[in-house]
C-alpha positions in Angstrom: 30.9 -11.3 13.5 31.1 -14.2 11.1 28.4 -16.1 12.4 26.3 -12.7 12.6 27.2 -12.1 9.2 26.1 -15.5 8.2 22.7 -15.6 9.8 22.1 -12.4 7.7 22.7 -13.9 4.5 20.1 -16.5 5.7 17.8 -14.5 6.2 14.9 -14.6 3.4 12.4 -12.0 2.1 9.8 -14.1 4.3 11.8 -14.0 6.9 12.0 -10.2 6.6 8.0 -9.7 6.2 7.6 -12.0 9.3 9.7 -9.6 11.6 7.8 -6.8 10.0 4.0 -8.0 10.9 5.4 -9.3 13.8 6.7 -5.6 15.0 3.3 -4.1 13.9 1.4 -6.5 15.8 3.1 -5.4 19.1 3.5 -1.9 18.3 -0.5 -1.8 17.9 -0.4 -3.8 20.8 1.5 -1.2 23.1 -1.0 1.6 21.2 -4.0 -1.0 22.9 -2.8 -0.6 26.5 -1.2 2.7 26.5 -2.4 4.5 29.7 -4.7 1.5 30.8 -4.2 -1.0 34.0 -3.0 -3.2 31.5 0.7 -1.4 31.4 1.2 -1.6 34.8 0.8 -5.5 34.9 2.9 -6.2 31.8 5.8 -4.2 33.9 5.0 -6.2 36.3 5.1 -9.4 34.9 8.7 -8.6 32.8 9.9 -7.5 36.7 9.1 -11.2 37.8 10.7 -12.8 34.4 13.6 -10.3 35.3 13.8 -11.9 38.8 13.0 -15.4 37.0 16.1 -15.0 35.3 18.4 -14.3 38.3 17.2 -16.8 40.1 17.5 -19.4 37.8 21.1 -18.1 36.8 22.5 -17.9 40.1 20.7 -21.3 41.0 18.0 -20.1 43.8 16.1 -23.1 43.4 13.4 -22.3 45.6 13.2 -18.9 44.3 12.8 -19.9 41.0 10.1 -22.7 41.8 8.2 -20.2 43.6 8.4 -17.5 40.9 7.9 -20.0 38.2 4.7 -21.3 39.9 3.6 -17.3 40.0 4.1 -17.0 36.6 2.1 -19.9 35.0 -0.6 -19.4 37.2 -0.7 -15.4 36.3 -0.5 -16.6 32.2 -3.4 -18.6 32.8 -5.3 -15.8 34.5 -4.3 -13.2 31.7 -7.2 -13.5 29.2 -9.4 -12.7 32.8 -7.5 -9.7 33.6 -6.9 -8.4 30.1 -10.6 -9.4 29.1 -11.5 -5.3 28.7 -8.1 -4.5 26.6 -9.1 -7.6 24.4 -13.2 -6.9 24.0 -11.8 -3.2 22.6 -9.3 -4.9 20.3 -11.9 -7.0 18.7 -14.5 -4.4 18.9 -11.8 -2.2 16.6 -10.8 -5.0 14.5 -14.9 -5.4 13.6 -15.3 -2.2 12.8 -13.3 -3.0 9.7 -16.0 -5.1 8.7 -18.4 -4.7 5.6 -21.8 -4.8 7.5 -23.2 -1.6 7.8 -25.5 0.6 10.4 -28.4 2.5 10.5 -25.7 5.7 11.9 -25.8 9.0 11.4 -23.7 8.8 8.3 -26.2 6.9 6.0 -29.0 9.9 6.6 -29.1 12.4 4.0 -27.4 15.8 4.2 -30.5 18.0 5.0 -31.3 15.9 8.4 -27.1 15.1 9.3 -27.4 19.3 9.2 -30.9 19.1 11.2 -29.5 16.7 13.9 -26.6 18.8 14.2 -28.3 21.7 15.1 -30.5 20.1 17.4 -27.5 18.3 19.1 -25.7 21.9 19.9 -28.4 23.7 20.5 -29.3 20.9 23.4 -26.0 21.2 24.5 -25.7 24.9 24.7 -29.0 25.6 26.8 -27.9 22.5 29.1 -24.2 24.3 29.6 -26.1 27.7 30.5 -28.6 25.9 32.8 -25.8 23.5 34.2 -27.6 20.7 33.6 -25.3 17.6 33.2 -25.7 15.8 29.9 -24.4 12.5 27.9 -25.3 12.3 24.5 -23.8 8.8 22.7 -24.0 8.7 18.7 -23.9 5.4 17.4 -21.5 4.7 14.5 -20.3 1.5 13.0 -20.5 -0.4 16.0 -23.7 -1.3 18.1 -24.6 -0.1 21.3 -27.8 -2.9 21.5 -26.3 -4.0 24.9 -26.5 -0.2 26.4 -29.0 0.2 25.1 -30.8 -2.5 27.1 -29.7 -1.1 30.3 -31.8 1.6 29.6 -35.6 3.0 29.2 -36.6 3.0 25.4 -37.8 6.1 24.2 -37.6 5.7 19.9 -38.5 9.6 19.4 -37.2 11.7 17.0 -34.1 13.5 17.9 -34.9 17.4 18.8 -33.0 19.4 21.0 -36.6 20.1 23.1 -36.3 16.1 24.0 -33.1 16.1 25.0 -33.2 18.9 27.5 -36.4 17.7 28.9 -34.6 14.2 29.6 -31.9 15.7 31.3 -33.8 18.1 33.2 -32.8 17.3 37.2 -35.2 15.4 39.2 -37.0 13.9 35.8 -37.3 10.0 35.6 -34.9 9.9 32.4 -31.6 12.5 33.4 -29.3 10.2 35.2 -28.0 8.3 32.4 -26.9 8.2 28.6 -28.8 9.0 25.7 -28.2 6.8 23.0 -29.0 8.2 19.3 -29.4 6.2 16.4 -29.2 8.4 13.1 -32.3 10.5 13.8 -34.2 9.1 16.3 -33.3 9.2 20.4 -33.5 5.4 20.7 -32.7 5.0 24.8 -32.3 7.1 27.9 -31.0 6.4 31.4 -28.6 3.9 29.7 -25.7 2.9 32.3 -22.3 3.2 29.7 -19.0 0.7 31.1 -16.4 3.3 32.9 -13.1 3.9 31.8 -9.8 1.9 33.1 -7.7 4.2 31.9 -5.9 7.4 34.1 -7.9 10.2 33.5 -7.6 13.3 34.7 -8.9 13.8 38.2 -11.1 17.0 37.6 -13.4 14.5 35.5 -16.3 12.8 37.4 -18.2 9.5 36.4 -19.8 11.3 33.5 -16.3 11.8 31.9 -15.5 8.6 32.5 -18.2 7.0 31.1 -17.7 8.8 27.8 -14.3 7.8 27.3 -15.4 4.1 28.3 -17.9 4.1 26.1 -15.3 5.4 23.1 -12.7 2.8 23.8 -15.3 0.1 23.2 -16.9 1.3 20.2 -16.7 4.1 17.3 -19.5 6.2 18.8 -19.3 9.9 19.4 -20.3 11.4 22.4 -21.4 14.7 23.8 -20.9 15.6 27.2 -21.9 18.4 29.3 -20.6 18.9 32.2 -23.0 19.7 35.8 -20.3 21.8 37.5 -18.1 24.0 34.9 -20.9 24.2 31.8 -18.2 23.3 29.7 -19.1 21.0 26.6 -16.7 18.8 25.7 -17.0 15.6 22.5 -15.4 12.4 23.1 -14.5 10.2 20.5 -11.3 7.6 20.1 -10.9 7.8 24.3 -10.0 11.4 24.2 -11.7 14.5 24.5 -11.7 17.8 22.7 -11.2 21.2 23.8 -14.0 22.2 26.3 -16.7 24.3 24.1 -19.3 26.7 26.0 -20.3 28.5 22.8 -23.1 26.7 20.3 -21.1 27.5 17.0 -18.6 25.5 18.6 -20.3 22.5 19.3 -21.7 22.5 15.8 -18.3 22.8 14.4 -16.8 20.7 16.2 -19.7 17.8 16.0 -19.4 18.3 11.7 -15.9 17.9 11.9 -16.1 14.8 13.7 -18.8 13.0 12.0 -17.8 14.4 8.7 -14.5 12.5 9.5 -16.6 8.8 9.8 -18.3 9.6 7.1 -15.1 10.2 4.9 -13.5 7.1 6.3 -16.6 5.1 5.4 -16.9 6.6 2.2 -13.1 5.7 1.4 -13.7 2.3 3.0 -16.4 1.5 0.4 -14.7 2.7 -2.0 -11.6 0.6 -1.4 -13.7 -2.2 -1.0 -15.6 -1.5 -4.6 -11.8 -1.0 -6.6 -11.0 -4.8 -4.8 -13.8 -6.1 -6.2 -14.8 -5.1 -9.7 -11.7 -6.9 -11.1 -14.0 -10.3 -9.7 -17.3 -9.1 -10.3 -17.4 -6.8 -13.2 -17.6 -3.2 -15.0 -20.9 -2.5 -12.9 
């Protein structure tokens, strides 16, 4: 108890903050890889430094040289096997950035209302028809690299277009639709799949839309070919399943209305940081 009591009083108020950054780092950490492959290999790498341990301890000599070549070989191999986990945490970490996007956000009110409608409109005559559907909505980040992977199109957003793309047996349906503030920049885009456990009543379409939300800030809609329901991912996780087009409008001005407000608060934080620097303008 002495000694305990003694390293307490050693501790400094550096020390403290240290501990404390160093407990937010992993607690965002475990947020990272919560209900990704990624979980189930850190288990199993703490089982083999469990087993490490005992063998080392009870002096299983070739145990431990086996499980200790195992283990360096596996912590060379990590930034391979974690590479998704990491691309998502740097994605997040540069959406903190102060370079901004030609999204949805920076149109005025008139056409975020306009697109809106058109969006759920789209949405609602795809669910009656059954016609599967992905609509992506870039944000902050940039979808440049989906968008490659599929057909340009540059037209302006209508919900006419969109159900014409993603009529069955058209060129254009099998795929993503990627829309960039007003205009329907690329269809047929190929979005990265999901690693995470998702429930097995979603198909590939599902899992594409979370995928796509775990990598970047975007918003998607998703209508689904067998049910009708309509359903908006965003964050990796979707919302209640919508067959009404009230809604899907609702629900889509809540969302963006939410990136907007973070955006608007970010700037402004950004702005009270910097007039002490730069001025009264």
């Amino acid at each position: 108890m002495e000694s305990l009591y003694a390293f307490l009083q050693s501790l400094g108020f550096w020390d403290a903050v240290d501990v404390l950054l160093v407990s937010v780092f992993f607690y965002y950490v475990l947020l990272l890889i919560k209900s990704t492959r990624a979980l189930q290999i850190l288990q199993g790498l703490l089982a083999l430094l469990v087993l490490q341990g005992l063998a080392y301890f009870a002096q299983l000599q070739t145990l431990s040289y086996i499980l200790n070549g195992i283990l360096v070989s596996t912590m060379v191999a990590l930034p391979v096997v974690f590479q998704p986990e990491l691309r998502r945490a740097l994605t997040r970490l540069g959406q903190q950035g102060l370079i901004g996007s030609t999204a949805i956000k920076e149109i005025g009110q008139e056409e975020f209302t306009h697109i809106i409608d058109e969006i759920a409109f789209a949405a609602f005559n795809l669910s009656t028809t059954r016609f599967g559907a992905l609509i992506v909505l870039e944000q902050e980040t940039g979808l440049q690299e989906v968008i490659e992977t599929g057909q340009t199109v540059n037209g302006v957003l209508s919900a006419k277009l969109l159900q014409t793309i993603f009529r069955p047996k058209t060129p254009l349906h099998d795929g993503a639709v990627i829309v960039r503030g007003s205009v329907i920049v690329a269809a047929a885009c190929y979005l990265p799949l999901t690693d995470s456990v998702v429930d097995s009543r979603f198909g590939t379409r599902h899992r594409a839309a979370i995928g796509i939300t775990e990598q970047s800030d975007a918003i998607v809609v998703v209508v689904s070919e067998e049910t009708g329901e309509i359903r908006i991912a965003k964050d990796g996780t979707f919302s209640q399943p919508m067959t009404e087009e009230a809604q899907v409008r609702k629900a889509l001005t809540r969302e963006l209305m939410a990136e907007i407000n973070k955006e608007r608060k970010k700037r402004f934080t950004g702005l009270s940081l910097w007039r002490p620097f730069g001025g009264n303008e």
